[in-house]
C-alpha positions in Angstrom: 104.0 -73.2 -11.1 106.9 -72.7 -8.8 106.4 -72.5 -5.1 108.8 -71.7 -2.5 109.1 -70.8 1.1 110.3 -67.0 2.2 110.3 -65.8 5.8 107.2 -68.5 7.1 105.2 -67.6 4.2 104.5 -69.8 0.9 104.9 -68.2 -2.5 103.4 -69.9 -5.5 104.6 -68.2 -8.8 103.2 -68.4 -12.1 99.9 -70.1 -10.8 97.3 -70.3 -13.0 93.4 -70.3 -13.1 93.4 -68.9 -10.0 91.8 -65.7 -8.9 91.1 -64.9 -4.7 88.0 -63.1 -5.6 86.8 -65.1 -8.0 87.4 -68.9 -5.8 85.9 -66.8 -2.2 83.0 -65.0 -3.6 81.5 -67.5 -5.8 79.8 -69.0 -3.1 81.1 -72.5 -2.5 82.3 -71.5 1.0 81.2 -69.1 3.8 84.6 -68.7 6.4 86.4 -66.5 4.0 86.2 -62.7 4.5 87.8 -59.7 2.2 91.0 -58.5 4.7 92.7 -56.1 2.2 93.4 -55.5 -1.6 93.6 -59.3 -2.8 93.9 -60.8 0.4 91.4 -63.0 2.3 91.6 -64.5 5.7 89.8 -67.7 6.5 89.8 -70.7 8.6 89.7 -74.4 7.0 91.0 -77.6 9.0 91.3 -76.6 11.9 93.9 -73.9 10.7 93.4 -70.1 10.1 95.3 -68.8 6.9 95.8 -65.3 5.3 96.3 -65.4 1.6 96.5 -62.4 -1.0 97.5 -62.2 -4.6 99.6 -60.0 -7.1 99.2 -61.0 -10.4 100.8 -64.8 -11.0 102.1 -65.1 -7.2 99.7 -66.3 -4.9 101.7 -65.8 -1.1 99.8 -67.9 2.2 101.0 -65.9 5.2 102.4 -67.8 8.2 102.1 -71.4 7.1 104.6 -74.2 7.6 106.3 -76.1 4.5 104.1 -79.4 6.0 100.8 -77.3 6.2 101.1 -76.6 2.8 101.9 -79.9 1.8 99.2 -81.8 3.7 96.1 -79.0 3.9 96.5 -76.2 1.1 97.9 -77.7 -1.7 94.8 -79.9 -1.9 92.4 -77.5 -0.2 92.5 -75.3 -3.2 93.2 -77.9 -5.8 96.2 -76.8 -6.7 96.7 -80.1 -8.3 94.2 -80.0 -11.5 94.7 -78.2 -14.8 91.5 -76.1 -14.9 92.7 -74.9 -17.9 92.7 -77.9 -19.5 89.1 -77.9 -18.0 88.4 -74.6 -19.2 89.7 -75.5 -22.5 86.7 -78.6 -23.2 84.3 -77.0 -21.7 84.7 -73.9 -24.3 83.7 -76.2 -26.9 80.2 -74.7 -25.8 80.1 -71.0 -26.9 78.2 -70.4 -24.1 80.7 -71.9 -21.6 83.5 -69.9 -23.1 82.0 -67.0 -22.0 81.1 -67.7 -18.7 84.6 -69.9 -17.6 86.1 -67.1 -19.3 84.3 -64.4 -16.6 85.0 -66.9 -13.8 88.6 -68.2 -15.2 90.1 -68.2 -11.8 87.3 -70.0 -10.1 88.8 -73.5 -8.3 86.4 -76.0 -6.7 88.0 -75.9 -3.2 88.0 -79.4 -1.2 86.4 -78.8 1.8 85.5 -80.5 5.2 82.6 -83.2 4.7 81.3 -81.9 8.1 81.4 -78.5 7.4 79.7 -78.3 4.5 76.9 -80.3 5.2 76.0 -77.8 8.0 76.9 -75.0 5.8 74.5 -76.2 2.9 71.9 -76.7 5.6 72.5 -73.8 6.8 71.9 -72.4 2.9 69.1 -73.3 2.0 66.5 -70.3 1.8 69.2 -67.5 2.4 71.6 -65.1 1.5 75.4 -65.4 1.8 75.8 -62.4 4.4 73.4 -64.2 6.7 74.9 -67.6 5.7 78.0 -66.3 6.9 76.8 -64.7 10.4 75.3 -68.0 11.3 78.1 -70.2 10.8 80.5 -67.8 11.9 77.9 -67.8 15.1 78.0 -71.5 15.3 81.4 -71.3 15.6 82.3 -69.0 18.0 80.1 -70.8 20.4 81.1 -74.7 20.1 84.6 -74.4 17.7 88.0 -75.1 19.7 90.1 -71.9 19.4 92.8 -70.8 16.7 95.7 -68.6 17.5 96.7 -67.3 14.5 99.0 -63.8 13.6 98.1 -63.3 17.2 94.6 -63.3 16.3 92.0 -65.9 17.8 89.6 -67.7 15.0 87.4 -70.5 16.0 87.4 -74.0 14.3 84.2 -75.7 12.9 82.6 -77.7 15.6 82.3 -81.7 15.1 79.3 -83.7 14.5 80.2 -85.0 17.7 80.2 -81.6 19.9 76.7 -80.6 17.8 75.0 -84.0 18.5 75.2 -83.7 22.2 73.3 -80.4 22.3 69.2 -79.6 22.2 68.0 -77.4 20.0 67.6 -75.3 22.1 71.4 -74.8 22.7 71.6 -73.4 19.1 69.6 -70.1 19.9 72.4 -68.4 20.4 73.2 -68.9 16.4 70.4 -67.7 15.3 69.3 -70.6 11.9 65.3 -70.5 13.1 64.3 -73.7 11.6 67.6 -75.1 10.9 68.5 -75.9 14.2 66.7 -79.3 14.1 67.9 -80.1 10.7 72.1 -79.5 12.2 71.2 -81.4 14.9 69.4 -83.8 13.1 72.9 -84.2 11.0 75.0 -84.0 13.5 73.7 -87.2 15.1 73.6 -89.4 11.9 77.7 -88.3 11.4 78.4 -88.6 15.4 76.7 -91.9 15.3 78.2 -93.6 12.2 74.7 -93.7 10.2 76.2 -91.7 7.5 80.2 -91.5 7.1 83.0 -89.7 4.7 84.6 -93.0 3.7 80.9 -95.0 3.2 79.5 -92.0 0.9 83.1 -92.1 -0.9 82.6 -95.7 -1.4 78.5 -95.0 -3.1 78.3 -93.6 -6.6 77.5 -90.2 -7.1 73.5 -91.2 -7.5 73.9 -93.6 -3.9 75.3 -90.5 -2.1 73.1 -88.0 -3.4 70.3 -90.1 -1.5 71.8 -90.9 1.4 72.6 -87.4 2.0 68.9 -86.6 1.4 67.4 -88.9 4.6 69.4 -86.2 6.7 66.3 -83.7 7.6 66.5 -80.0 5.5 68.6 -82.1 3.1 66.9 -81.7 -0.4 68.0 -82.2 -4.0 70.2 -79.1 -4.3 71.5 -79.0 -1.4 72.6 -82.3 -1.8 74.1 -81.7 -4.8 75.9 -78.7 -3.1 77.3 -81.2 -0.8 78.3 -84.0 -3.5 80.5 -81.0 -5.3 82.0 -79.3 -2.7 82.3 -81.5 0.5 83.0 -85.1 -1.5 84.3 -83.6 -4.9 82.0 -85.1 -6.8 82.4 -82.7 -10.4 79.2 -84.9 -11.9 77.2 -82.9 -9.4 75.4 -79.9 -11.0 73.4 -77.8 -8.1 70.3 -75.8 -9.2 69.4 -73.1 -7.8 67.6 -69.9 -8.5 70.7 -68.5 -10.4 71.4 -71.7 -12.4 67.9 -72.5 -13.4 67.6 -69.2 -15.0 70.9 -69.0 -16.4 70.4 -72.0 -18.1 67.0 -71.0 -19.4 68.2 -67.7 -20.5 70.9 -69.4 -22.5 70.0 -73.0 -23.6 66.5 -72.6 -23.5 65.2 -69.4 -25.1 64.2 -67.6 -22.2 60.9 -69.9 -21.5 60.8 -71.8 -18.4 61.5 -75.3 -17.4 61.4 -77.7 -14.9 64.3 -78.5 -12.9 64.4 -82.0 -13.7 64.5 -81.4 -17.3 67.6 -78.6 -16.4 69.1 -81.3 -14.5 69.2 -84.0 -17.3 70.2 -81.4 -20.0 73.1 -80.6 -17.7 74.1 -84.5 -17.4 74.0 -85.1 -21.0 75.3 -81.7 -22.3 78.8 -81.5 -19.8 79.0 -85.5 -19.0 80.1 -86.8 -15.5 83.9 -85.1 -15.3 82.5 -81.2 -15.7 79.1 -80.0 -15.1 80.1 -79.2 -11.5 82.7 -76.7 -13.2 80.4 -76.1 -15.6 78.0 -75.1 -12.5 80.2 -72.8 -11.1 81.5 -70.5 -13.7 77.8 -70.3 -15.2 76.9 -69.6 -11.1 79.5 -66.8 -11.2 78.5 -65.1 -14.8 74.7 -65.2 -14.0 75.6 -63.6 -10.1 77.8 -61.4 -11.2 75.9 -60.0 -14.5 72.5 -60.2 -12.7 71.4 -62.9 -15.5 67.7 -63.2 -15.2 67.1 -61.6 -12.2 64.3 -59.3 -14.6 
């Protein structure tokens, strides 16, 4: 991988495991929106960023050398070898398949805060909706983000969102999860739950402190643990993954999401189910797996 600076923007040759599509639309995140052929514009950190990809070279528009350095390089993991991930997780036939459909998939690291809402937000909806009601929720309380003479909005704090009633979040439009944000919102705001205490808990610790936040249940929980602590132990089941996983490691018959949960645990250990979780996420989406 060789990255280099040209005229403001960032270029990163020869990247690997990396596709814009496959990383934006695999539903880890919700602020990213299609702006051209390969190219996405999004807004992460408190910064707005425009990035599109030809091939191996992967080119952030309008970023500084330090921006790079200290937000993106980590925000999209640029860091791992996922295809040394890829590669142990193929061991599986099944696995090879899917990270092989999903190869450019990257677990981005994203904002505690922000996904906790996002993931409440979630829960008993679909992404275009998702989408409009954080987008929404931003617009109204996010500090503004000039950006290729654009304006973009920033996530709102826990602190800005405990102050309100919930009455103030009509305007958003979440129906029942407007007590469940604000609900969150004062727990972070107030110290009750933290980034560096729930870094400090094991994976199991975390998972149920996150759940005494109200709207916080087991998958959305784990949707948290993966993509707003990084915790790849953390395998989210959902609709698509309970099938999926029925369809391929269990014959078709149905089980209980416990029993999908432990097979998962024992099966891709505590270093990959959450990849494991995505790319199998991805195929089953994608190829409309089970959805008969």
């Amino acid at each position: 991988m060789e990255i280099t600076s040209k005229n403001s923007d960032i270029i990163i040759r020869n990247v690997r495991d990396f596709d814009t599509a496959h990383i934006f639309d695999c539903g880890q995140c919700f602020r990213w929106n299609r702006t051209g052929d390969n190219e996405y514009t999004g807004v992460a950190a408190g910064r707005a960023l425009t990035i599109s990809q030809n091939g191996n070279e992967i080119t952030l528009r309008d970023v500084s050398e330090r921006d790079f350095r200290d937000i993106w390089y980590n925000y999209f993991d640029l860091g791992t070898d996922y295809g040394a991930v890829k590669a142990r997780l193929s061991r599986d036939d099944i696995m090879r398949l899917a990270a092989g459909y999903g190869g450019g998939i990257r677990i981005l690291n994203q904002d505690l805060w922000e996904t906790v809402v996002s993931f409440i937000i979630s829960a008993s909806n679909n992404i275009p909706r998702i989408k409009g009601i954080i987008e929404r929720l931003c617009c109204a309380y996010g500090d503004e983000i000039v950006y290729r003479g654009k304006i973009y909005r920033s996530f709102p704090s826990a602190k800005r969102l405990s102050c309100l009633e919930r009455g103030d979040l009509d305007v958003i439009r979440a129906g029942f999860r407007d007590k469940y944000i604000i609900d969150a919102a004062k727990k972070f705001a107030d110290g009750v739950l933290s980034e560096d205490a729930l870094n400090a808990m094991t994976t199991a610790e975390a998972k149920k402190a996150l759940m005494t936040v109200s709207g916080i249940g087991n998958k959305v929980a784990d949707c948290i643990l993966l993509f707003g602590l990084h915790r790849t132990d953390a395998f989210p089941v959902d609709v698509w993954i309970k099938r999926i996983m029925e369809y391929c490691y269990f014959g078709g018959e149905k089980q209980p999401i416990e029993k999908i949960s432990r097979f998962a645990e024992e099966k891709f250990g505590a270093e990959l189910g959450g990849y494991a979780q995505q790319y199998l996420f991805f195929y089953a989406r994608e190829n409309k797996i089970g959805t008969d």
